[in-house]
BAGUDO-240197 format. One record per atom (N, C-alpha, C): residue in one letter; x, y, z. Coordinates in steps of 0.05 Angstrom, whole numbers, plus 5000, padded with zeros to 4 digits. Each point is the difference from the previous one (the first is absolute). Layout:
BEGIN
AXYZ/...
// end
This chain:
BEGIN
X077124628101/X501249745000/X497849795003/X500249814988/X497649784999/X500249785021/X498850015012/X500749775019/X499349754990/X501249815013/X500649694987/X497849845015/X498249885000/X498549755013/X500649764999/X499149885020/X500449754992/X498349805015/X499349814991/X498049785014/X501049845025/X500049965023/X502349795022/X498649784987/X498549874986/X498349714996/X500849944974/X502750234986/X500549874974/X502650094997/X501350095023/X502950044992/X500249985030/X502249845018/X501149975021/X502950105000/X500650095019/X503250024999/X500649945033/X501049775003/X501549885037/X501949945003/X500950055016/X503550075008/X500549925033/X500249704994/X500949885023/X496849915015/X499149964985/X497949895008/X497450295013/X499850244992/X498250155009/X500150094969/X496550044999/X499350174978/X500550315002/X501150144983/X500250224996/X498250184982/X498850175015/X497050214992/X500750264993/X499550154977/X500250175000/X501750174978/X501149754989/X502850014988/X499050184967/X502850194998/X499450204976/X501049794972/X501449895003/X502149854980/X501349845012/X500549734979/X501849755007/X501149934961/X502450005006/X502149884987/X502049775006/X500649874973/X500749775008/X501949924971/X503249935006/X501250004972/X502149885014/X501049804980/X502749865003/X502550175004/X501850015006/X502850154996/X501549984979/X499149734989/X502449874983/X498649964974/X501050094978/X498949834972/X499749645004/X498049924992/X499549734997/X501649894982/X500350104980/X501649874982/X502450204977/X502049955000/X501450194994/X501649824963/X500150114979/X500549974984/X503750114994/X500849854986/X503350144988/X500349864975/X501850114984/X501549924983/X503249915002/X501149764992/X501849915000/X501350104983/X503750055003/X501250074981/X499949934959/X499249645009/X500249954968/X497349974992/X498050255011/X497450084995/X497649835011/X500849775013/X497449815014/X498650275019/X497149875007/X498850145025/X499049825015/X501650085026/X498549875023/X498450105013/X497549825030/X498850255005/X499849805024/X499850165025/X501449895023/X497250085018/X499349745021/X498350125014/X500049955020/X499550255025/X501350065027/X497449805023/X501749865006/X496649965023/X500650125019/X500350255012/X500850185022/X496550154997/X498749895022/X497850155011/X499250205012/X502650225004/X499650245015/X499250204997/X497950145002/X498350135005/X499550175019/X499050314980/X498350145021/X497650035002/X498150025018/X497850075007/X499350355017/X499250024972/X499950365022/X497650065004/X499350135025/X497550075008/X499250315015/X498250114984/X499650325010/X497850025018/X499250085012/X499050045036/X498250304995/X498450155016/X499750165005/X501850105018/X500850275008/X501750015025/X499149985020/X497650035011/X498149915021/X498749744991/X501149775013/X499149725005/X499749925021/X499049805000/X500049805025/X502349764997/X501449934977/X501949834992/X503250195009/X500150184999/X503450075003/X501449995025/X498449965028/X501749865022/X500149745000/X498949814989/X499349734998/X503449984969/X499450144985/X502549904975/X502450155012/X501150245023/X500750045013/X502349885013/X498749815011/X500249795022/X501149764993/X498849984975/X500849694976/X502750074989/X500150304986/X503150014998/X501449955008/X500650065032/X501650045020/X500649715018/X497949834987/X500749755004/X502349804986/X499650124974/X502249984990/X499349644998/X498249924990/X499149694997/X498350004978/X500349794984/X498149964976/X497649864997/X497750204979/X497449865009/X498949914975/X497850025008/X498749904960/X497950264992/X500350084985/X498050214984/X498849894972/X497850135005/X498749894966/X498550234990/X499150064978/X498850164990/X498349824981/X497349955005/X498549834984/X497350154991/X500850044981/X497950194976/X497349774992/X497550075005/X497449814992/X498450154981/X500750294993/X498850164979/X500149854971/X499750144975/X500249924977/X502749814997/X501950175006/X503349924986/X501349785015/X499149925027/X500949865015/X502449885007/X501650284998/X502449924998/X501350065030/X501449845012/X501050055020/X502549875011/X500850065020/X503149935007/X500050005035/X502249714997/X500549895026/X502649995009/X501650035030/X502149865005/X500149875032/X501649775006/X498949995020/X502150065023/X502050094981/X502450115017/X500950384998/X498450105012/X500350354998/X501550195015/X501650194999/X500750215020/X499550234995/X499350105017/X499450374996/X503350174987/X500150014981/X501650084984/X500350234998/X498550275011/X499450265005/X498050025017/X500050205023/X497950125007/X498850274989/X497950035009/X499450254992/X501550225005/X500750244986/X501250115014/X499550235018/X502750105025/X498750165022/X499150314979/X502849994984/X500050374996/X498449924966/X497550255002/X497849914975/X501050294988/X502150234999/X499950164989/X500449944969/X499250094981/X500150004970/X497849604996/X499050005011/X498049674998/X497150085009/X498849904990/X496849995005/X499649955025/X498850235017/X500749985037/X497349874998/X497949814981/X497549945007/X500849635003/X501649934983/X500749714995/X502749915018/X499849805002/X502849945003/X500349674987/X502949904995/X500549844986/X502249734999/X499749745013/X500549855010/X500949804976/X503549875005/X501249864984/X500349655007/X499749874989/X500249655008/X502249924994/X502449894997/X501649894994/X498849624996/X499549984971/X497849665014/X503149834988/X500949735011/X500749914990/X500049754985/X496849925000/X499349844981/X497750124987/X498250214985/X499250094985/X498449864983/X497450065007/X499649784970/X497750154994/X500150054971/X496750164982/X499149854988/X497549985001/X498849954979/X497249995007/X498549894979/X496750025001/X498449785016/X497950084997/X498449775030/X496650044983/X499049765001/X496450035002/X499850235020/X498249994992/X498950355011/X498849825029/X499549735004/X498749885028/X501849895014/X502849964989/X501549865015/X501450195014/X501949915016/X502850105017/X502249854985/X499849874979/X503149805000/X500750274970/X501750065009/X502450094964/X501049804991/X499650044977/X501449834980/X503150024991/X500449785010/X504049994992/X501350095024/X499049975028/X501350015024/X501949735000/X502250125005/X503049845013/X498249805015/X501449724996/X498749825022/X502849895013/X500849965015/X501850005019/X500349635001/X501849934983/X500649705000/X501149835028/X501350215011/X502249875022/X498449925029/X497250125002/X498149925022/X499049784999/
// end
């Protein structure tokens, strides 16, 4: 099995404000199609687009960390935080929300699962991807919040 590397000075991933080290994999995908197409009975096409930002963020762990009583603890809080995943490598693609819940914990019973990893779910509900200068922190096409 190949193990995965990764740089902490070109890919971050923080969740509630602590950096997270160590990490095997991070994923990050809307729930919802962005835009959904149909055809009308007397053959028009419409094509309809959702602004529903919700999102998961999944993240795989070693099973020995220093992060799983700390995300633990955050579940069980049952309060929403901000996570980001900000990629500074080539592709610079990364994703933010600033409203998150632990949506899965890892789980207790690892029979038939990789007893080396374990694997952590976000529920985000404002979601946002996209790309960034490889020097900045800002993503491009983050929600800006009119009503403040």
């Amino acid at each position: 099995m190949a193990q995965t590397l990764f740089d902490p000075e070109k890919h971050t991933i923080t969740i509630n404000g602590r950096v997270i080290t160590g990490w095997d994999e991070a994923n990050a995908e809307h729930d919802q199609d962005r835009f959904t197409g149909y055809r009308s009975g007397d053959g028009l096409v419409y094509v309809g687009k959702d602004p529903c930002l919700l999102g998961t963020l999944t993240l795989t762990l070693p099973m020995v960390n220093a992060h799983t009583a700390y995300l633990d603890n955050l579940a069980l809080s049952d309060k929403s935080f901000p996570v980001s995943s900000i990629d500074r490598s080539g592709s610079a693609r990364s994703a933010r929300a600033s409203r998150a819940r632990i949506k899965k914990q890892s789980a207790m019973d690892r029979q038939g699962k990789d007893p080396t990893k374990e694997t952590w779910a976000f529920v985000c509900e404002d979601l946002t991807i996209g790309y960034m200068g490889a020097e900045s922190d800002d993503v491009a096409a983050i929600p800006v919040d009119d009503d403040t």
